[in-house]
C-alpha positions as a Markdown table, in Angstrom:
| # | Residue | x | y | z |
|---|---|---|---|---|
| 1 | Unk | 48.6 | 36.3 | -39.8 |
| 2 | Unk | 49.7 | 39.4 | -38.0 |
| 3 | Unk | 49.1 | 39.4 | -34.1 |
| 4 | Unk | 49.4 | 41.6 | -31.0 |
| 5 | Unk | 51.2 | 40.1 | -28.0 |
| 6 | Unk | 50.1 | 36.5 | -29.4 |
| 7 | Unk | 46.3 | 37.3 | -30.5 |
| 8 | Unk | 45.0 | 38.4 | -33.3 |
| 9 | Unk | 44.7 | 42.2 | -34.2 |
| 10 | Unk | 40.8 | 43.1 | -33.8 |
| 11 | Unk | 39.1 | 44.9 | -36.8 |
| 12 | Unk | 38.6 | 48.8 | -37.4 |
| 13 | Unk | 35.2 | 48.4 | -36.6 |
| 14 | Unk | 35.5 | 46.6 | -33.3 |
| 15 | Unk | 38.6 | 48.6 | -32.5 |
| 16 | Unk | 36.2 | 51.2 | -32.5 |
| 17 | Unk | 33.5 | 49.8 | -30.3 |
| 18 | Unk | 36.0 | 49.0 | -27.7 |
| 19 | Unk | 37.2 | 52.5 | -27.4 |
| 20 | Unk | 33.6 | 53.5 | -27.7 |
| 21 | Unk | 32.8 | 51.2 | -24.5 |
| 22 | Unk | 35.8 | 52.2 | -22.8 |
| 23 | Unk | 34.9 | 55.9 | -23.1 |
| 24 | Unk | 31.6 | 55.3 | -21.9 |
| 25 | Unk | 33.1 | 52.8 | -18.6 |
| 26 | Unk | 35.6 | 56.2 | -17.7 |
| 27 | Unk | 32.3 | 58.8 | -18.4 |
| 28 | Unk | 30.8 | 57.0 | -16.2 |
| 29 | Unk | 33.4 | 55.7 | -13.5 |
| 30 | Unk | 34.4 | 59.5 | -13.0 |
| 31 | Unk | 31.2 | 61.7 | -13.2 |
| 32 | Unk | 28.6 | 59.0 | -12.0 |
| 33 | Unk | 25.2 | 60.1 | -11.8 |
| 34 | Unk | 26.3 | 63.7 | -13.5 |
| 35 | Unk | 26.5 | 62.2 | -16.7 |
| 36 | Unk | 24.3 | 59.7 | -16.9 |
| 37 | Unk | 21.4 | 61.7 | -17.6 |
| 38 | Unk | 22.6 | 63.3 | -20.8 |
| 39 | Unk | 24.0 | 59.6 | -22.0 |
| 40 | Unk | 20.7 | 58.0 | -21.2 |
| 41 | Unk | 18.6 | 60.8 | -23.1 |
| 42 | Unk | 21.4 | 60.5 | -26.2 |
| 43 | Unk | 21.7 | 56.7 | -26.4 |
| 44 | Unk | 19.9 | 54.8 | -23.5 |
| 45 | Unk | 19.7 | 51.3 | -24.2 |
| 46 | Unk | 23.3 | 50.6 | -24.9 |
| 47 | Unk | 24.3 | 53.2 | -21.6 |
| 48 | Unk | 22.1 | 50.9 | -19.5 |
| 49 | Unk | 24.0 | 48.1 | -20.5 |
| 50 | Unk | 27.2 | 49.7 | -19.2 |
| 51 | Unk | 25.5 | 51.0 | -15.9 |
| 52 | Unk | 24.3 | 47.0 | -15.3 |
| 53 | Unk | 27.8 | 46.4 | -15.4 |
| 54 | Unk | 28.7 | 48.8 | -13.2 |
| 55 | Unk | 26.6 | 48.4 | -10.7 |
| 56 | Unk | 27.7 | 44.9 | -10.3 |
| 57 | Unk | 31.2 | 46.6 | -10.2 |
| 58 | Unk | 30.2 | 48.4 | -6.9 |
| 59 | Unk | 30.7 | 52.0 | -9.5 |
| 60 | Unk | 26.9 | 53.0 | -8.9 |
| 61 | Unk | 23.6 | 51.6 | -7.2 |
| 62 | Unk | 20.6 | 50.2 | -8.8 |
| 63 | Unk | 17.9 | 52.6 | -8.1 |
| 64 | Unk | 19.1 | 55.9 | -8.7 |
| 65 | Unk | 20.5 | 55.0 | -12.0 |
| 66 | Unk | 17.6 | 52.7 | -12.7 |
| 67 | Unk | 15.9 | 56.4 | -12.0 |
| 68 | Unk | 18.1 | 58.3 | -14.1 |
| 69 | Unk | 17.8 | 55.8 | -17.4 |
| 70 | Unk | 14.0 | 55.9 | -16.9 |
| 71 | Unk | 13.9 | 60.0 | -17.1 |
| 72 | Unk | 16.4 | 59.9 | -19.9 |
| 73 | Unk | 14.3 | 57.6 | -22.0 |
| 74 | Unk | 10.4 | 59.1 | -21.0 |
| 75 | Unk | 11.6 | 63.0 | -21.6 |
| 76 | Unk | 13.2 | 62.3 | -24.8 |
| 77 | Unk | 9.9 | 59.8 | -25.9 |
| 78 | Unk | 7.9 | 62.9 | -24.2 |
| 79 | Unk | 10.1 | 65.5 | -26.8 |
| 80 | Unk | 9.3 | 63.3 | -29.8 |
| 81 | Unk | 5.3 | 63.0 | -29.0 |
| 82 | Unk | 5.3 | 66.9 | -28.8 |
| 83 | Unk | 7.1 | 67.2 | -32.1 |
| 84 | Unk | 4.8 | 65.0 | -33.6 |
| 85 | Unk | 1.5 | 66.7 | -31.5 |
| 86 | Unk | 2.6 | 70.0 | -32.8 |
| 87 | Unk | 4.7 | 69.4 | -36.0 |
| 88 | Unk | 3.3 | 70.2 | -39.8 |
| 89 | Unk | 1.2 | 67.2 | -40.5 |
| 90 | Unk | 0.8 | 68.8 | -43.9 |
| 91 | Unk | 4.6 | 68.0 | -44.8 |
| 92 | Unk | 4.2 | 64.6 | -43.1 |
| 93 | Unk | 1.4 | 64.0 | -45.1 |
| 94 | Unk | 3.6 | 64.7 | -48.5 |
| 95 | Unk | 6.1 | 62.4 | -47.6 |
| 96 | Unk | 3.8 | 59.5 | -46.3 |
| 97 | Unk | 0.4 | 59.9 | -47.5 |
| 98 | Unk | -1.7 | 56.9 | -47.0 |
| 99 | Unk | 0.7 | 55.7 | -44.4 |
| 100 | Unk | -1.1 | 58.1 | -41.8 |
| 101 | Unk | -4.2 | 56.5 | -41.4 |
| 102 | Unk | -2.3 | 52.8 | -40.8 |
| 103 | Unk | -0.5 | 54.8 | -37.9 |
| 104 | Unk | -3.6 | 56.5 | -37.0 |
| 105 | Unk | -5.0 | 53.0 | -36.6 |
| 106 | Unk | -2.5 | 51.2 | -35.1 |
| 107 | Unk | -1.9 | 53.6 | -32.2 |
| 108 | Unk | -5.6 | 53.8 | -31.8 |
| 109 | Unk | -6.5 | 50.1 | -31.5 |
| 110 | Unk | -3.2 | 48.6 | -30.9 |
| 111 | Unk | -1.5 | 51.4 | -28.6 |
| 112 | Unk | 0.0 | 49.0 | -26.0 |
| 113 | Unk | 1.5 | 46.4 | -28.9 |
| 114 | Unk | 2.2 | 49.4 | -30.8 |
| 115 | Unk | 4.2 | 51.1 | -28.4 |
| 116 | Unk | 6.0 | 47.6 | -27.0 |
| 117 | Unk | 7.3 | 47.2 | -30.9 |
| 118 | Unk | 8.2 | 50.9 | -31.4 |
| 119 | Unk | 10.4 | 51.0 | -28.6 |
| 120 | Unk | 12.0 | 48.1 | -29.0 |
| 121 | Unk | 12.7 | 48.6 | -32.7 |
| 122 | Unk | 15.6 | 50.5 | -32.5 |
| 123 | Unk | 16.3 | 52.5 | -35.4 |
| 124 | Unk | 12.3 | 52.9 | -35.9 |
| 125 | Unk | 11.8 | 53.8 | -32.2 |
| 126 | Unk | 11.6 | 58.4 | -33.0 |
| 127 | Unk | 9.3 | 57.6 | -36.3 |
| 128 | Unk | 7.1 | 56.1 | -34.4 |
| 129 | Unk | 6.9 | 58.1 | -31.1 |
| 130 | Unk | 6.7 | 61.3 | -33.7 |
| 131 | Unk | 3.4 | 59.2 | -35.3 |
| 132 | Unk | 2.3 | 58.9 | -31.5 |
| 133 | Unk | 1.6 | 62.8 | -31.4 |
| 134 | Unk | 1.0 | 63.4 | -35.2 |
| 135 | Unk | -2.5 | 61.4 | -34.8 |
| 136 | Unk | -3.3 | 63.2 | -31.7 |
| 137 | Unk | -3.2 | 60.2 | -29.3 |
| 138 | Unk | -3.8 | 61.4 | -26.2 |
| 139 | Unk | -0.4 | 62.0 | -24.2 |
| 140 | Unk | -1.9 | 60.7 | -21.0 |
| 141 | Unk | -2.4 | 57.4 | -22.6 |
| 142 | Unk | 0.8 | 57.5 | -24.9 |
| 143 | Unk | 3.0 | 57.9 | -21.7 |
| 144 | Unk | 0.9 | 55.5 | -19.7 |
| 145 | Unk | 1.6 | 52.7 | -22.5 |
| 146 | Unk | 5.9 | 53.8 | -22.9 |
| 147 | Unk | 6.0 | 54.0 | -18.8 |
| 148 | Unk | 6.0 | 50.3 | -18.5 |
| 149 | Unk | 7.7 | 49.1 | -21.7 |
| 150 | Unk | 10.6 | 51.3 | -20.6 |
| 151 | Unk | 10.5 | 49.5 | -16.9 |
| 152 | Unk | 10.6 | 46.8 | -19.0 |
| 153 | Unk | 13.3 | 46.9 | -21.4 |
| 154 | Unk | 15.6 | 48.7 | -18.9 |
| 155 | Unk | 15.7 | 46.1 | -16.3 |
| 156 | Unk | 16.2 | 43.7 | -19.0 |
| 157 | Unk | 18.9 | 45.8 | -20.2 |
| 158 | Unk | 20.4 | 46.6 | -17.3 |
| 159 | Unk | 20.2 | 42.4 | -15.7 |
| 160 | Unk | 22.2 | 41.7 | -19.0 |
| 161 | Unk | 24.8 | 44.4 | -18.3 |
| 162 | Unk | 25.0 | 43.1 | -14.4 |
| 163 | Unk | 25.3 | 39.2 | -15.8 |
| 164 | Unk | 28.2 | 40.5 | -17.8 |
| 165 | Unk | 29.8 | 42.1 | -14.6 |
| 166 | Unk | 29.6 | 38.7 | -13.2 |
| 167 | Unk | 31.3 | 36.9 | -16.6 |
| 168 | Unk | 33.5 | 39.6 | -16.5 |
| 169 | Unk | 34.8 | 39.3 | -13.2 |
| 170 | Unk | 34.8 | 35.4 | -13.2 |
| 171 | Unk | 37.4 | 35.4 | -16.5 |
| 172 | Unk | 39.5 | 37.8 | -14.9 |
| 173 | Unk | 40.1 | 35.2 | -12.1 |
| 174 | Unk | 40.9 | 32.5 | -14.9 |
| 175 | Unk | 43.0 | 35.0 | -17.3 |
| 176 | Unk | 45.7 | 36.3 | -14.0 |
């Protein structure tokens, strides 16, 4: 089996995610606060991650960039709802038909679950914010119910990222 300096080569794919990661650790490590914003709004829960980590690195502090990835998540959720709010329900309507009135429903009855499961499923997390405004829920109420799932899920995010620092900084000791 082929190795590099004694392991084993890593894959394309995690080749990839490394660089990825390492990108993000250098964004981060040399424009701070400046870029975390943007990063946050594009791709917040995996940028959290990475901020945990640094903080526990001594890179950044906990609240301003507990801040930061709470503004880049709400105003992106806050752009969704408005597309939805304002978008062509008529073409929605074409594509999804019955569908509506389940959303309607659940985000009438069952806003807080609804919410909690929308944001945390990842790849389903727009749709659903976009269904938020499309049946005219209420934005006071919408961004009352994603406020404190997104307290949520970034501190969780984040205490995962700053448990890693720790790991990471313990296996360092035992690797020199």
């Amino acid at each position: 089996s082929k190795t590099v300096d004694g392991g084993p080569i890593p894959s394309a794919p995690a080749t990839c995610y490394y660089k990825a990661m390492e990108g993000l650790v250098l964004l981060l490590t040399n424009y701070g606060y400046f870029i975390l914003f943007p990063l946050a709004a594009f791709e917040g829960p995996i940028i959290s991650l990475v901020v945990g980590f640094l903080i526990y690195l001594g890179y950044l502090q906990f609240l301003p960039s507990y801040a930061i990835l709470i503004l880049g998540d709400l105003i992106p959720d806050t752009i969704y709802y408005y597309i939805g709010r304002f978008g062509s329900e008529r073409k929605f309507m074409e594509k999804y038909g019955p569908r509506l009135n389940i959303l309607k429903k659940l985000w009438l009855e069952h806003g807080k679950k609804t919410m909690f499961f929308s944001k945390l499923a990842y790849t389903l997390s727009t749709s659903f914010l976009i269904s938020a405004g499309l049946v005219k829920m209420p934005y006071k109420k919408f961004i009352s119910y994603a406020f404190p799932v997104t307290l949520f899920q970034y501190g969780v995010i984040m205490a995962i990222g700053y448990y890693l620092g720790n790991s990471y900084q313990l296996a360092v000791k035992y690797i020199d």
